[in-house]
Structures are given as C-alpha cells and as structure tokens.
Phi, psi and omega in degrees: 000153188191106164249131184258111191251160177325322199238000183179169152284117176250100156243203165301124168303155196201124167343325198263007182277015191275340184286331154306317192263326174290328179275001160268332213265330189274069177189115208295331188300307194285317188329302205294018189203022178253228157226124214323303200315348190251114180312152171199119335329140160276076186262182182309319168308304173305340201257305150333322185283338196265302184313314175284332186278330188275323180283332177279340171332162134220119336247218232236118188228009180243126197218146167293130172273080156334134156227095212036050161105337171270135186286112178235034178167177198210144139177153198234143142253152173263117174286149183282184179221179181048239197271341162259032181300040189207023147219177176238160162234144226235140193200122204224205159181193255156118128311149197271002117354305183257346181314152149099358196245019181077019182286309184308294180313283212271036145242315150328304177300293186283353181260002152302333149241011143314314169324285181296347165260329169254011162234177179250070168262137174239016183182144172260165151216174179217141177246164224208098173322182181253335194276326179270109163274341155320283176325324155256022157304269241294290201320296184325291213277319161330317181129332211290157200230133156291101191280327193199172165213103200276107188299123174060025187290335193226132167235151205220144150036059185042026159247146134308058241210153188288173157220162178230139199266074193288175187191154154219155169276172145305103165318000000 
C-alpha cells in the first residue's frame, strides 16, 4: 500500500527502513506516549522484528510514515473482534523531528479512509495520555470527535493518569 499525501508517504514497511525507524523511534519524548509494547531503548533488533511482523500481516493494517524515503514514523489499526468486530483501534507516532508540521493530522486523515474504505468498519477510536495534548490536536483536526475521559486508566513511566478516548464513525 502506498499513499502519496502533500507532507509525506504512509506506505509499507520495508527491510531498508530499520536504520530510519531505530533513529525516529529510540527517543523517550516519542517512547512516553506510546503504548509498553513499543521498546525503550529502541534497537535494531526491534526495529527489524516490527518491520517483518507488519509487513507480513495479511491484511496489512500497519504502515511506515515516509519523509523523502525515510521512515520517520508509523500507524496503524487493529481491528477489534466479536460484538466489536466492526470497529478498530487506530494509533500513529512521529520522530520528534517531524512534530508541529502537520504529517500527523494528513497520515491520520488519510489512513482513516483508507480504513473506512477498505474494511467493513464502523467506526476507529484512539486513546490519548492526558499530558498530549498535541495528539489530540491531530484526532480533532482528523474529524475524531472526544467521547470520553477514562480516569485514572493508564500508567506510563510510573504515573497513573487518565486517557482520553476519541472515536469517528462512518460518515
């Protein structure tokens, strides 16, 4: 897959991106707003191991954020199962490099309908730490509507702290 947007690319992962994902990805500002599962330190070995598990999905719901060829960020969704098998959860992240330039929003933006067009979805959601409030700039200007705020839900880098839940439907 491969979409060519105005500030960037969101395509497929690719073997040659890991030297590109361990230098976006091996940084605690992006590490803290992520989810335990995404390594801190960030090494070659992870970034290889995430590149062979995404590129091989079928299908393939996980995509590299490109910037002249380079990977400098990721997102993806999961579809959900059972009575919610008709929505996902949708997740994206940035090198603290590229923040502030609108990459987010129009990789966000477009792989919401990339989604929505190609599963029988009916809706994405994204949860949100409560200290970024950037991210949920980006969910906002994407169209995502704020559903909630779930107290005290997550603990990241040894606080407790709320998320907040954004969500869009099928237009």
């Amino acid at each position: 897959m491969e979409l060519a947007l105005r500030t960037c690319t969101v395509r497929s992962w690719c073997a040659a991106d890991a030297p590109s994902l361990v230098r976006n990805a091996n940084n605690r500002a992006v590490w803290r707003n992520l989810l335990d599962g995404f390594p801190s330190p960030y090494a070659q070995a992870d970034a290889e191991h995430w590149i062979r598990h995404a590129s091989s999905a079928r299908p393939e719901t996980h995509f590299a954020i490109a910037v002249l060829g380079d990977a400098v960020g990721g997102i993806g969704f999961t579809p959900l199962e059972d009575v919610h098998r008709r929505s996902a959860r949708i997740g994206y992240w940035l090198g603290e490099r590229y923040w502030g330039r609108g990459t987010a929003t129009e990789a966000l933006t477009a792989v919401t309908a990339f989604a929505f067009k190609s599963f029988d979805l009916a809706r994405l959601e994204a949860t949100v730490f409560e200290w970024n409030p950037a991210s949920s700039r980006v969910l906002e200007k994407a169209g995502y509507t704020l559903e909630g705020r779930l107290r005290r839900s997550v603990t990241k880098d040894g606080q407790t702290i709320d998320c907040l839940l954004y969500a869009l439907v099928r237009p």
